[in-house]
KEKE-3310 file (N, C-alpha, C; in steps of 0.2 Angstrom, whole numbers, plus 5000, padded with zeros to 4 digits):
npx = (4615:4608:4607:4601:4601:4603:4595:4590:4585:4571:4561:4548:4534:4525:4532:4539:4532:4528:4535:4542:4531:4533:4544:4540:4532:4539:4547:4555:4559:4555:4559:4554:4562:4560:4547:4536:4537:4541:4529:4522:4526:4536:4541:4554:4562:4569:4580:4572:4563:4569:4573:4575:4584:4584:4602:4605:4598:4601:4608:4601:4590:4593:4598:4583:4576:4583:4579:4567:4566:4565:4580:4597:4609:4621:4617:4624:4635:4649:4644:4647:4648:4655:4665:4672:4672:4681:4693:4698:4698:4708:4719:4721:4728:4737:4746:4743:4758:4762:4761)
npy = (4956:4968:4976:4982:4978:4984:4976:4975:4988:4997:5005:5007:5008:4996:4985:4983:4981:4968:4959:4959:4955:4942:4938:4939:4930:4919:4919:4929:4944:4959:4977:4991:5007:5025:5022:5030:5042:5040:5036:5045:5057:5059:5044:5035:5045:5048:5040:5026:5014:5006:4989:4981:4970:4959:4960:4947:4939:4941:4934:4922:4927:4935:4924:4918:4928:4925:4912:4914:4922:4936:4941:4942:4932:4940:4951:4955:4959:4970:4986:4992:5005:5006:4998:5008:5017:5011:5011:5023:5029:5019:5024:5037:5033:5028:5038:5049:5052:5043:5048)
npz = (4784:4777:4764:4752:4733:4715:4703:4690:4679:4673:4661:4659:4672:4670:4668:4676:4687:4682:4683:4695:4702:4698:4704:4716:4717:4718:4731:4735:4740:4735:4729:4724:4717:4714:4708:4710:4704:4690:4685:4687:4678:4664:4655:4660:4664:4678:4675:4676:4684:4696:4701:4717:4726:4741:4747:4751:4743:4727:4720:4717:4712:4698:4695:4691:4685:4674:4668:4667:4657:4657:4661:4650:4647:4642:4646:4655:4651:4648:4637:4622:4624:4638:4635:4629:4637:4649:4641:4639:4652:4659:4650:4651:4666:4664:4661:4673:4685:4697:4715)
capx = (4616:4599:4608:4595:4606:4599:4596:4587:4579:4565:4558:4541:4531:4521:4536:4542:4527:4527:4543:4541:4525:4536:4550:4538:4527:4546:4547:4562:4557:4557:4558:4554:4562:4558:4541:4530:4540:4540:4522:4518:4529:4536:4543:4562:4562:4573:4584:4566:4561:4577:4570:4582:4580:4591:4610:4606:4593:4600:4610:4593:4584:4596:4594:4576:4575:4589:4575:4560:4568:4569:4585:4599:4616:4625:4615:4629:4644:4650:4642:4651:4650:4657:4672:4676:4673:4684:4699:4700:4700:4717:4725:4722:4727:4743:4748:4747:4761:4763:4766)
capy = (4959:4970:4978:4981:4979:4986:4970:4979:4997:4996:5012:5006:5003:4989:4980:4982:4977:4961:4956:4960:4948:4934:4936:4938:4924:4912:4920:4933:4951:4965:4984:4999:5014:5027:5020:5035:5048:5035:5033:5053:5060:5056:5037:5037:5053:5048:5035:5021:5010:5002:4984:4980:4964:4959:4955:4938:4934:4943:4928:4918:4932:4936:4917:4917:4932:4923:4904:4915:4926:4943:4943:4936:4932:4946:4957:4958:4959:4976:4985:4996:5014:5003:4998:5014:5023:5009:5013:5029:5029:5016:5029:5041:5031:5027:5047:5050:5050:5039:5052)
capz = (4778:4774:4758:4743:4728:4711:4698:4685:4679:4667:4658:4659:4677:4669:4665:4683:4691:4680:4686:4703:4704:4695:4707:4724:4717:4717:4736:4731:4742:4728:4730:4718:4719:4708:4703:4708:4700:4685:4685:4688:4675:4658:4657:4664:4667:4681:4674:4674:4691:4698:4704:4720:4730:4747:4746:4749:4738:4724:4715:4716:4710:4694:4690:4691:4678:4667:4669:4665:4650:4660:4657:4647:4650:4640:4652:4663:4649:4645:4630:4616:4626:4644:4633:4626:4642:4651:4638:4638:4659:4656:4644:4657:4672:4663:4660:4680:4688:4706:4721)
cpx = (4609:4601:4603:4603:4599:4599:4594:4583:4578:4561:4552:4538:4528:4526:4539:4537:4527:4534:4545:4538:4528:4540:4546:4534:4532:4549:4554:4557:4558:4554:4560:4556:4561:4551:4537:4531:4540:4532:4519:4522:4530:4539:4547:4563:4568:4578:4579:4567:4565:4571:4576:4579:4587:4595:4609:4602:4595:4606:4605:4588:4586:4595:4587:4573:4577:4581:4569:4560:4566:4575:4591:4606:4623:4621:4620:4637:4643:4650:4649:4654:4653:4663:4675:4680:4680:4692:4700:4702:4707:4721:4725:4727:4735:4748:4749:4752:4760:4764:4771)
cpy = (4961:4974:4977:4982:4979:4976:4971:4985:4994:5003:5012:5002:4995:4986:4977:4980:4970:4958:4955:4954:4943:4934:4933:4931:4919:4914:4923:4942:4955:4973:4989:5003:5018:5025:5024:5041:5047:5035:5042:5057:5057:5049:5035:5042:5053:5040:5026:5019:5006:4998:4981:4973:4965:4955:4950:4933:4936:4939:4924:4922:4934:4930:4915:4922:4929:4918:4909:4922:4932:4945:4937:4939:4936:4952:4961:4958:4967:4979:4991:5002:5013:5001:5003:5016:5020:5011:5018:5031:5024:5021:5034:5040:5029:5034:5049:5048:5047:5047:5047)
cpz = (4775:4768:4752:4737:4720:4704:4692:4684:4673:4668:4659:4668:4678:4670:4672:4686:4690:4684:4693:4703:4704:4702:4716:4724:4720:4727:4738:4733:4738:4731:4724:4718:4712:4703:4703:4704:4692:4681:4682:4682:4669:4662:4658:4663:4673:4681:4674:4682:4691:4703:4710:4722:4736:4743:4744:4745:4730:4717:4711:4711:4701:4689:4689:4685:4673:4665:4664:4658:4650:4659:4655:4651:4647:4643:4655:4658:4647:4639:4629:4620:4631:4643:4632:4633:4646:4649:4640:4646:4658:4654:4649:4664:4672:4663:4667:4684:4697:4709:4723)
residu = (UNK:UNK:UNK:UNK:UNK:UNK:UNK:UNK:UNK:UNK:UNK:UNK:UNK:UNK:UNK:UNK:UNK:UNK:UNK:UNK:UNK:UNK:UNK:UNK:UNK:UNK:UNK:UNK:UNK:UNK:UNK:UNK:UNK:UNK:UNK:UNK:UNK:UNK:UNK:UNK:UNK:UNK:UNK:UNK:UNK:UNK:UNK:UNK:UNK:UNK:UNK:UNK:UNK:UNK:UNK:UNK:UNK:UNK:UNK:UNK:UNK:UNK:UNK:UNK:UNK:UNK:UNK:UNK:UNK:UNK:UNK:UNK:UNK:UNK:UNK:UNK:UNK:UNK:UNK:UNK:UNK:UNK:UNK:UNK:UNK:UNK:UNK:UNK:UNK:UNK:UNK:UNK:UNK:UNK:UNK:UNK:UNK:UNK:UNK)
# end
């Protein structure tokens, strides 16, 4: 399992490098994509620097953000514009018939 999965995108490089250090310092491999494009342009410009880490670090890695106040635990609940969108796919999804 060498799968990079995404754990967070930040708008800001700085903010991505800081978080990176923290994770690599805790011995949690970290990869940036989108950070020169980020750097060299405006400032998400391309949706901001997606911090990925491996599959299998990336439980560990989630909770080491949660511990150090990177991120919170309604991070991962679904906001306002993720329920609409969810709804209105349902209401959809009921109108197609079966083949």
């Amino acid at each position: 399992m060498n799968e990079l999965i995404t754990i967070r995108t930040f708008s800001s490089s700085i903010d991505f490098e800081m978080v990176k250090a923290y994770l690599e310092s805790m011995g949690i491999e970290c990869f940036g994509i989108d950070e020169v494009i980020n750097r060299a342009y405006l400032a998400n410009v391309n949706g901001g620097v997606k911090l990925k880490v491996r599959e299998e670090q990336a439980e560990e890695a989630i909770k080491l953000l949660i511990e150090g106040g990177y991120l919170k635990e309604e991070d991962f609940e679904p906001n306002a514009e993720m329920k609409w969108a969810e709804k209105v796919i349902n209401f959809f999804r009921k109108k197609t018939p079966n083949p």
